[in-house]
Backbone as a ProteinNet text record, in pm:
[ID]
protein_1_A
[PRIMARY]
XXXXXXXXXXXXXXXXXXXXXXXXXXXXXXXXXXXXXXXXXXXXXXXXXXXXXXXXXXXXXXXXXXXXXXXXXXXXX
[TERTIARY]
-304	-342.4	-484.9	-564.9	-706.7	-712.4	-799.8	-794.1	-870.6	-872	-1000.3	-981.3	-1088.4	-1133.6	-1077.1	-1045.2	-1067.8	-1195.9	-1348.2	-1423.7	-1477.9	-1438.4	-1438.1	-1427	-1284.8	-1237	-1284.8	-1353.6	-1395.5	-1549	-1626.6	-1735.6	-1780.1	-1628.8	-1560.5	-1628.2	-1653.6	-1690	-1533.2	-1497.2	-1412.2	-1317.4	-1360	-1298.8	-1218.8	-1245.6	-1249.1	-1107.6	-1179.6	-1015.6	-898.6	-905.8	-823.9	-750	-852.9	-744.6	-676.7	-744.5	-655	-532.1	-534.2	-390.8	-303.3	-371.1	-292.2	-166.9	-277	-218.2	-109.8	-125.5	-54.9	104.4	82.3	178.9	257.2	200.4	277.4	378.2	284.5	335.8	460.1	454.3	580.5	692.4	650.6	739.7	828.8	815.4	835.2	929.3	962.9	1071.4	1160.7	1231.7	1238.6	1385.7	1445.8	1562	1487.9	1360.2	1332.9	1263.9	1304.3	1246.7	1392.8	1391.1	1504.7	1533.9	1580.2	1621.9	1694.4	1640.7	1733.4	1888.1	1950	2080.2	2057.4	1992.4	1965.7	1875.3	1753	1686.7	1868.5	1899.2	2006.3	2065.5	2119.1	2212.1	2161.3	1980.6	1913.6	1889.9	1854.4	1858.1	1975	2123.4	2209.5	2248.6	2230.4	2259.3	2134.1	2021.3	1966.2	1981.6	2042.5	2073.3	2222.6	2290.8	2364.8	2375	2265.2	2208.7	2155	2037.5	2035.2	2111.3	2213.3	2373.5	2426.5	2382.1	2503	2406.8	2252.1	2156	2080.2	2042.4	1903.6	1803	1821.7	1738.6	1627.9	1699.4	1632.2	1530.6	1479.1	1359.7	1256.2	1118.6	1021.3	976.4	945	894	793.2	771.6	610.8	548.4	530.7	413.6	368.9	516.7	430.6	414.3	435.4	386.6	218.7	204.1	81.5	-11.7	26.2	-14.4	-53.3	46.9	18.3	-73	-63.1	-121.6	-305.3	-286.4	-403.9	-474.9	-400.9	-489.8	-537.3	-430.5	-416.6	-357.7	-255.3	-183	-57.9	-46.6	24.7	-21.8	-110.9	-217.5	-149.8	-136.5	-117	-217	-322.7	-461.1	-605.2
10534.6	10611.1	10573.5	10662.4	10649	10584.9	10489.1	10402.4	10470.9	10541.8	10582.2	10497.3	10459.9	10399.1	10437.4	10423.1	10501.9	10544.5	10450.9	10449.9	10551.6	10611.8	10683.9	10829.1	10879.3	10919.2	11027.9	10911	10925.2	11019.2	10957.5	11029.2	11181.6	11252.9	11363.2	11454.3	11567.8	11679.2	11725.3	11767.1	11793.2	11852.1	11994.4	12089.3	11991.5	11919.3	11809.8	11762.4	11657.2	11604.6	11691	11783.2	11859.1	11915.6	11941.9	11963.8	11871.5	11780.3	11629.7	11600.4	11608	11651.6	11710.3	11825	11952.4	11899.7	11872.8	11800	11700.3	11624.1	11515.8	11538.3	11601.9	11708.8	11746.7	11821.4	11954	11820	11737.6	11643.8	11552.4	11522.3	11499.3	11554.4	11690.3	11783.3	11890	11827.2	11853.3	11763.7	11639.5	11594.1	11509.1	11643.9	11614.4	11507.4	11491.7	11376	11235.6	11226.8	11112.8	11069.2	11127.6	11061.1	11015.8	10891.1	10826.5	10784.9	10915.1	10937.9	10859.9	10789.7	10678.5	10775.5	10661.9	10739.1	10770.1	10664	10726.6	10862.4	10905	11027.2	11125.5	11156.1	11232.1	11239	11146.2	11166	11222.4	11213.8	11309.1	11421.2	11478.9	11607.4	11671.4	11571.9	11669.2	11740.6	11641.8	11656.5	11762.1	11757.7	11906.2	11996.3	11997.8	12105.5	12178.8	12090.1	12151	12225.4	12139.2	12188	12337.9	12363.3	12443.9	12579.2	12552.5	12651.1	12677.5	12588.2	12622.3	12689.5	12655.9	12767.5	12801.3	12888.9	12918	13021.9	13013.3	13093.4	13035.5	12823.2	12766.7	12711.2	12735.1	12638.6	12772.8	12744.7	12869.3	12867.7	13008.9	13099	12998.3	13076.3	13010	13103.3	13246.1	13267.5	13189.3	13149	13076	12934.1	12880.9	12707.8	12732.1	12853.1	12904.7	12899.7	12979.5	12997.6	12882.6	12810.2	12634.7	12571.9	12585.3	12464.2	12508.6	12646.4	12719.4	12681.7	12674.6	12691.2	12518.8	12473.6	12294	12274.3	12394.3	12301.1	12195.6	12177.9	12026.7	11944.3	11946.2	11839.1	11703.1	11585.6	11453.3	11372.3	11413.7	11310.4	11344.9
-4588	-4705	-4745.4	-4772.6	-4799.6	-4939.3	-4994.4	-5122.6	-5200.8	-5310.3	-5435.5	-5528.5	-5588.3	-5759.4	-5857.5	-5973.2	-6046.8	-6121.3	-6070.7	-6069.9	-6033.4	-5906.9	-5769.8	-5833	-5925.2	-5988.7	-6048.3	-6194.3	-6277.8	-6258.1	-6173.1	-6077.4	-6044.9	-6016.8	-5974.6	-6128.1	-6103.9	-6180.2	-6230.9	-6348.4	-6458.8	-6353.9	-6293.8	-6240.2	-6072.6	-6008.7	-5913.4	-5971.4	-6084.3	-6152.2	-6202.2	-6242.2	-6283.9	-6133.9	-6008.1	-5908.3	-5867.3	-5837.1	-5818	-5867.8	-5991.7	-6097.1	-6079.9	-6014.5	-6013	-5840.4	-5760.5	-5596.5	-5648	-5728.4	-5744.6	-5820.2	-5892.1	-6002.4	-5939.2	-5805.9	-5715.1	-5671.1	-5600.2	-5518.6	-5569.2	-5670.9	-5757.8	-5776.4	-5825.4	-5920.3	-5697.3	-5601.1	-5474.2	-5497.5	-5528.3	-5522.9	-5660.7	-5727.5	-5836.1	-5874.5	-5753.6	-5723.7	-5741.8	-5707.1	-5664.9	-5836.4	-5958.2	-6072	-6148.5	-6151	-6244.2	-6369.4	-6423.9	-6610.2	-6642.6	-6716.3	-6789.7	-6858.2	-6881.2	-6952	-7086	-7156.7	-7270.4	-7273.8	-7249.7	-7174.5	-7193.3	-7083.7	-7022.5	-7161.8	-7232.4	-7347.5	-7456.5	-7507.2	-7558.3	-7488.9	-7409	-7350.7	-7334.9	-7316	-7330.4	-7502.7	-7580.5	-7697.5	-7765.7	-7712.8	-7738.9	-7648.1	-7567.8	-7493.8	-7577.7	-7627.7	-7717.9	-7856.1	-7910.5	-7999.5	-8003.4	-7891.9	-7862.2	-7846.2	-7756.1	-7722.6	-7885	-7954.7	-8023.2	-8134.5	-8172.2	-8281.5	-8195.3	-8117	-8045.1	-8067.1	-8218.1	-8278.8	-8390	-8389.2	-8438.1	-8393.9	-8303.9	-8248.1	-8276.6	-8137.5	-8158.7	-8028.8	-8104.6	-7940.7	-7909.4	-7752.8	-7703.6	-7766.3	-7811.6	-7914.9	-8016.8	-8092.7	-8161.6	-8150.8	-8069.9	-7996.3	-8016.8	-7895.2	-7875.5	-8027.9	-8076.4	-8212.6	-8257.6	-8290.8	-8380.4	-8306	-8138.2	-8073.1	-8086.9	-8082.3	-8158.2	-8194.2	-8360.2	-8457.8	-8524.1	-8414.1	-8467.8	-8574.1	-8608.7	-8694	-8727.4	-8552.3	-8517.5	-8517.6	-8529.2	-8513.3	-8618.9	-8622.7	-8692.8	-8714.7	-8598.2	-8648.4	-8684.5
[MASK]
+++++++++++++++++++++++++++++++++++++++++++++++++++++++++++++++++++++++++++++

């Protein structure tokens, strides 16, 4: 396996790192057996997954995620 910096990295023009990310991501999300969810994890996701099933009219669209993430008004800092 070829060694980079993060020095090396860092070097790389915006658009560079962002593909890099993108390779690495793919490269992950290719083997999605091989990431190990804790039980606690699993026991929150199941318990909103129920949540869910049971109001799913309480959460929000991705319009409006979109919207908030927008306008920043999630923002905390």
């Amino acid at each position: 396996m070829n060694q980079i910096s993060v020095a090396d990295i860092l070097e790389l023009p915006v658009q560079e790192r962002i593909q890099l990310v993108e390779v690495i991501w793919e490269s992950i999300a290719a083997f999605p057996n091989a990431i190990e969810v804790s039980p606690e994890l699993k026991t929150e996701l199941k318990e909103r997954l129920a949540d869910f099933e049971c109001n799913p009219e309480a959460g929000y669209s991705w319009d409006q995620v979109k919207a908030h993430l927008k306008s920043g008004s999630w923002r905390t800092a």
